[in-house]
Structure formats: structure tokens, C-alpha cells
C-alpha positions in Angstrom: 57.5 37.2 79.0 57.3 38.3 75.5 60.0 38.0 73.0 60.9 40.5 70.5 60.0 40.6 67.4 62.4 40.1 64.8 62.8 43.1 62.0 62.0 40.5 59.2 59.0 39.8 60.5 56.7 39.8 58.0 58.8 40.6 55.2 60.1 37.3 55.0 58.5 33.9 55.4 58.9 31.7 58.3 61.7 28.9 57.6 60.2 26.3 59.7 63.7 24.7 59.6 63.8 23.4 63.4 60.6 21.7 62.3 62.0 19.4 59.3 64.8 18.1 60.9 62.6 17.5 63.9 60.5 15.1 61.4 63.5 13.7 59.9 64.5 12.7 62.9 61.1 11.3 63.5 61.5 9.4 60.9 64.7 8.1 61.0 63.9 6.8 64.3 61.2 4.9 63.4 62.2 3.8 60.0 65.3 2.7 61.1 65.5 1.5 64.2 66.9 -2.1 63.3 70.4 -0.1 61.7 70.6 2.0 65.0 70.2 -1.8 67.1 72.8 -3.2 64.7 75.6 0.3 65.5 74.7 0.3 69.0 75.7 -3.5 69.1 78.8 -2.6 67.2 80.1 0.3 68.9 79.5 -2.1 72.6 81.1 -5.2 70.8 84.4 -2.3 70.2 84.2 -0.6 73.3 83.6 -2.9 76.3 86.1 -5.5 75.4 89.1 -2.8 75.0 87.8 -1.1 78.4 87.6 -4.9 79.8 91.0 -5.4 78.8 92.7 -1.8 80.3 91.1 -2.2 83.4 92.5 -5.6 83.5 95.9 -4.6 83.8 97.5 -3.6 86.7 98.1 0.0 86.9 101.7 -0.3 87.2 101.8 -2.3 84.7 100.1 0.1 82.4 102.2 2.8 83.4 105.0 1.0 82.8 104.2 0.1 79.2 103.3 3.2 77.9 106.2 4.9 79.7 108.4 2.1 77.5 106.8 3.3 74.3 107.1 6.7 74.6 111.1 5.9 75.5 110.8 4.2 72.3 109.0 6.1 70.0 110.9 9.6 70.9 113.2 10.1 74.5 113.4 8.8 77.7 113.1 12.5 79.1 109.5 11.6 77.3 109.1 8.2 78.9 110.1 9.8 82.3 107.7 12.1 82.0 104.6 9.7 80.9 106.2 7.3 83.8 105.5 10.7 86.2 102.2 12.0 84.7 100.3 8.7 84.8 101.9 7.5 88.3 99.5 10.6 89.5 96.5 9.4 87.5 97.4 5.9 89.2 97.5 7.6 92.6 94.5 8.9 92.5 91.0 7.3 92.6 90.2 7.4 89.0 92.0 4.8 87.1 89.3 2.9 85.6 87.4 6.0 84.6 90.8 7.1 82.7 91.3 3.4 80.7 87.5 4.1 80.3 88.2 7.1 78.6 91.2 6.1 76.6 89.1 2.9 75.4 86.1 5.6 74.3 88.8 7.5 72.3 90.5 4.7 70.6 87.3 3.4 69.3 85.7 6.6 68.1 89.3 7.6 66.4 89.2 4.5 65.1 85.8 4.6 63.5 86.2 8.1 62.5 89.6 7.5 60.9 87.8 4.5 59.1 85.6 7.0 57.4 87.9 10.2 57.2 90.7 8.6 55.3 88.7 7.1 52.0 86.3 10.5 52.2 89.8 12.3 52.2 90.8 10.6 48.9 87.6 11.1 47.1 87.8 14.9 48.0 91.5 15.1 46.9 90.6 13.2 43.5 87.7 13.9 42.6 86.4 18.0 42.2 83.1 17.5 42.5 83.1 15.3 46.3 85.0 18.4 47.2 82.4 20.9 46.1 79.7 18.9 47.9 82.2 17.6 51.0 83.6 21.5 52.1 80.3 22.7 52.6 79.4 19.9 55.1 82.6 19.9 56.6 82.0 23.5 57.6 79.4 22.6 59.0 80.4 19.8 61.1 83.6 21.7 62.8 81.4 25.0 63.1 78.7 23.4 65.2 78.8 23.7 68.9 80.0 20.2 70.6 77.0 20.1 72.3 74.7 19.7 69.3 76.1 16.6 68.3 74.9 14.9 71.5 71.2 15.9 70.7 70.6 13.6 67.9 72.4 10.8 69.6 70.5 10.5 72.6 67.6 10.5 70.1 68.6 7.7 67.6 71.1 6.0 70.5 69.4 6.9 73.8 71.8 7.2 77.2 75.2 5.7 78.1 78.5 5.2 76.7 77.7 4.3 73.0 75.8 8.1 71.8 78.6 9.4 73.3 81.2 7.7 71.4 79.1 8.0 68.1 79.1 11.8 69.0 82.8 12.0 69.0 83.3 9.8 66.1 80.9 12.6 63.8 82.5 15.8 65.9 86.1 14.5 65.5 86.1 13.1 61.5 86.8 16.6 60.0 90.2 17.2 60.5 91.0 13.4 59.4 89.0 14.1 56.2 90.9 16.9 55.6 94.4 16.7 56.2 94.1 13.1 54.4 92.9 15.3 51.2 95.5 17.9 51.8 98.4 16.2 52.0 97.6 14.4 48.7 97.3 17.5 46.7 100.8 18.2 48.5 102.4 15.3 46.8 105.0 17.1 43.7 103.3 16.7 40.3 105.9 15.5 38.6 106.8 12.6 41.0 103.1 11.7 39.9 104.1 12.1 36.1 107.0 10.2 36.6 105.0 7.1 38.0 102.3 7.2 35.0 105.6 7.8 32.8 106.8 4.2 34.2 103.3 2.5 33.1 101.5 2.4 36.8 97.9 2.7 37.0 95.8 5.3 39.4 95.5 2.5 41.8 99.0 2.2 42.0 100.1 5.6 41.8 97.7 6.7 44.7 98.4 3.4 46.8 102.6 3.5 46.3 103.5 7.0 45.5 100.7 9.5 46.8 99.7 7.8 50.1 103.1 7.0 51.2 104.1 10.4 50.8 101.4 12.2 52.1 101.4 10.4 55.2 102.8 13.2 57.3 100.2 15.1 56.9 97.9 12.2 57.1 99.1 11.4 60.6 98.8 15.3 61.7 95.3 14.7 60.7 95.4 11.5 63.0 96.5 13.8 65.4 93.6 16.3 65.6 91.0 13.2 65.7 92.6 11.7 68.8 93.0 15.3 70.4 89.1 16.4 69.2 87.7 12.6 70.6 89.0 13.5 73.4 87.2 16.6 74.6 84.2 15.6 73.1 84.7 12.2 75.1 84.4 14.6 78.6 81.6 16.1 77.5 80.0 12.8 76.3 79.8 12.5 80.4 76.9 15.0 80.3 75.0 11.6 78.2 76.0 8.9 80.5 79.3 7.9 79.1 81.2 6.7 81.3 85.1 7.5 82.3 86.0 10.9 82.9 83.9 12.7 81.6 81.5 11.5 84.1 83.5 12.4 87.1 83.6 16.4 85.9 80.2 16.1 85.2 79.7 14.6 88.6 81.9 17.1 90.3 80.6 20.1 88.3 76.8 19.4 89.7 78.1 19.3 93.3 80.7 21.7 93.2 83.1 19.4 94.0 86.2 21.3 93.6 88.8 19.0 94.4 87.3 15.5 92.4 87.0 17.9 89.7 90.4 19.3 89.4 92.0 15.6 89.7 89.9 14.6 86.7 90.8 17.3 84.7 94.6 16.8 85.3 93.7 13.0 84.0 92.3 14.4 81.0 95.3 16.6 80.5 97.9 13.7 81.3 96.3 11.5 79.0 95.9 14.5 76.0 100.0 15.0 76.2 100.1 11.3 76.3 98.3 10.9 73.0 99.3 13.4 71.5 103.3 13.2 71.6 102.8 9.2 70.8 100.7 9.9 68.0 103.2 12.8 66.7 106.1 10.4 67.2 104.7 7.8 65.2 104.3 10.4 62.2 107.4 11.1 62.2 109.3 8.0 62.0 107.9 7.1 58.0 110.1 7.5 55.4 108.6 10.4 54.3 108.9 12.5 56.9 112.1 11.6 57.9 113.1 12.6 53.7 111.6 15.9 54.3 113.5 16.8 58.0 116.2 15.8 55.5 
């Protein structure tokens, strides 16, 4: 079959670009292989005591819990309907794979967040990290989800830990910045009336900027949970486990119904996260000041 020739050709050069990352992968792979050991040690040492300890509790139990916190953190018509939504996920034969999942996602947000929130502070005070940073932050939340899993399974091979490193690299953008946003939010002369009072940069970005910029920072927190999440599922397509691996399972044997009950976990637990995570934004001070 031949393919068709481009209208450029031979007008321009050929950008061999495919090639050179193809050799810095190479490279990287066999220049540092003892970093790759040490993440992949890392990421397990995160991951399997967390999904250990989820699949250790009693599904009721579990239920339960989360169905308190969510009475807690914003209504019992809330905690009802966690206590309803996750009763089906506990009725149905994929339990573990959803604490699996949930374990995958705290971890990765976790590790994500780690590096989003000082990146997002750098960006917001200093111009030049933003110059460099938007570029390659376009980048990141442009590319398809499915290109991140490439050079995983080349630096981290199959299984749960490429897939989690995956989500951590597709799901850091919004983190990075939201955190950079909402501390070019913060009122200027709230800032000028800090360095009026003698407080140092330290101090005026740890105890007036952050505090109130932590809305935003939280809606960032948000959109890395929600993004970990559906790049968790299709981690599944690498060997992660959870559920992820039960679509990916049903999808190759067109197994409607095992397919459909692990999509509704992945929806149950989405709402979950999300209205928890929302909730706990909005109890700071600050947010509360600006409902106000």
C-alpha cells in the first residue's frame, strides 16, 4: 500500500523528530535504570500498602465511613447518597478492583500534587518559570491520554506502577495551574499591607497568599483527583490493576454486562471524590469570607 506523498515533500527537510526522542529514550533507559528501580520501588512501597489496607476492611464498613464523611463534610442527603451509590459497588463483584482503584488515585494525586503545588508557586512568582512552564503545560494537557502510557511501559515496563506514574504526569497540570492562579488572585494591596507591617516574602506567601488562595488551590486539587481517575481506567490497558482492568477485560470480550457494572463503579466513585474534595475546599476560612 503506498502512502501519499506529502506537498512539502522536498521543499522542506525531514524532521526526524520521532527518531530523537526514540534515542532519548534509549538512552534514558540505559543510563538510568538504577533511578527508574528506585521510583518503581517507591510508587509499590505507596501503593500496595494503601490497597492492602482498603481491601482489608469490610465493605460495609467502608461504606459506612465514607457515607459518615460526606454527612460531615456537606449533608446527609449527600451521605445518603454515597451510603446508596457505594452499597451497589459493594453488591457487585468488584470491590477490590474499586479500593484498587481508589488506592491508584490517591497515590498518583498525591505525588502529582507534591509536584504541582511548589511548580505553581514558582510560575506565579517568578516570570520567567512561567514563560518556560506554559509552553510545556500545553503540551502536557494537549497530548492524547494514551501517549503518556508509551513511555512508561518503556522506562517502567507492565503492571500497576507505569500506570500510576502515567496518571501522576497526565493529571499535574491543572494542580500547577490553579495553584499559580489563585496566587495572582490574591488583592495587591492585602500584599502591600503585609510588606507595610515588616513581613518577609516567605511570610507573606506562606501567611497571606497561600491561605487565601486556597480555594482555587483546592479546585485545582479537584481536577487532579477527577483527571487520575480516568487516566487510572485506562492505565488497565498496561496491567494496572482495579478497574480499569475489568473494562479493559470486558471491552476485549464484549462483555456487556461486566462492563457496564464497572463503569457505574468508576462513576460512583468520580461523584464520590469529587463532592468530598469540593467540600473540603470550601470549609477554609477563605472561602467561607468570600461566600460572605
Amino acid at each position: 500500500m503506498s502512502v501519499a506523498a506529502s506537498p512539502l515533500d522536498g521543499i522542506l527537510p525531514r524532521v526526524p523528530l520521532g527518531s530523537w526522542i526514540s534515542a532519548a529514550v534509549d538512552w534514558a533507559t540505559n543510563s538510568l535504570g538504577s533511578l527508574f528501580d528506585g521510583i518503581v520501588s517507591l510508587v509499590d512501597a505507596l501503593v500496595e500498602p494503601l490497597t492492602g489496607l482498603l481491601t482489608s476492611v469490610p465493605a460495609v464498613v467502608m461504606v459506612v465511613l465514607l457515607a459518615a464523611l460526606g454527612t460531615w463534610l456537606r449533608s446527609w442527603k449527600f451521605g445518603l447518597g454515597v451510603l446508596v451509590g457505594l452499597g451497589v459497588i459493594g453488591g457487585m463483584p468488584y470491590w477490590d478492583e474499586t479500593m484498587s482503584t481508589l488506592a491508584q488515585v490517591l497515590v498518583a494525586s498525591a505525588l502529582s500534587l507534591v509536584l504541582a503545588v511548589p511548580l505553581g508557586i514558582l510560575i506565579a512568582e517568578n516570570r520567567r518559570a512561567n514563560a518556560v512552564a506554559r509552553p510545556l503545560l500545553d503540551l502536557m494537557q494537549t497530548l492524547p491520554a494514551f501517549v503518556y502510557l508509551i513511555p512508561a511501559i518503556f522506562f517502567f515496563g507492565i503492571g500497576t506502577v507505569p500506570g500510576v506514574l502515567a496518571t501522576l504526569v497526565f493529571s499535574m497540570p491543572p494542580g500547577v495551574r490553579l495553584t499559580a492562579l489563585g496566587l495572582r488572585q490574591v488583592d495587591p494591596e492585602i500584599v502591600e499591607a503585609s510588606e507595610a507591617f515588616g513581613a518577609s516574602p516567605a511570610k507573606v506567601l506562606l501567611r497571606t497568599k497561600l491561605p487565601l488562595a486556597l480555594p482555587t488551590i483546592m479546585t485545582g486539587v479537584n481536577q487532579v483527583i477527577m483527571l487520575a481517575l480516568s487516566m487510572v481506567v485506562i492505565s488497565g490497558m498496561v496491567g494496572a490493576e482495579g478497574l480499569g482492568k475489568v473494562i479493559n477485560s470486558a471491552l476485549s470480550q464484549v462483555d456487556v454486562g461486566s462492563g457496564f457494572e464497572g463503569g457505574i463503579a468508576v462513576v460512583v466513585l468520580a461523584i464520590v471524590l469529587d463532592r468530598l474534595t469540593d467540600s473540603i475546599g470550601a470549609r477554609f476560612p477563605a472561602a467561607r469570607a468570600q461566600r460572605a
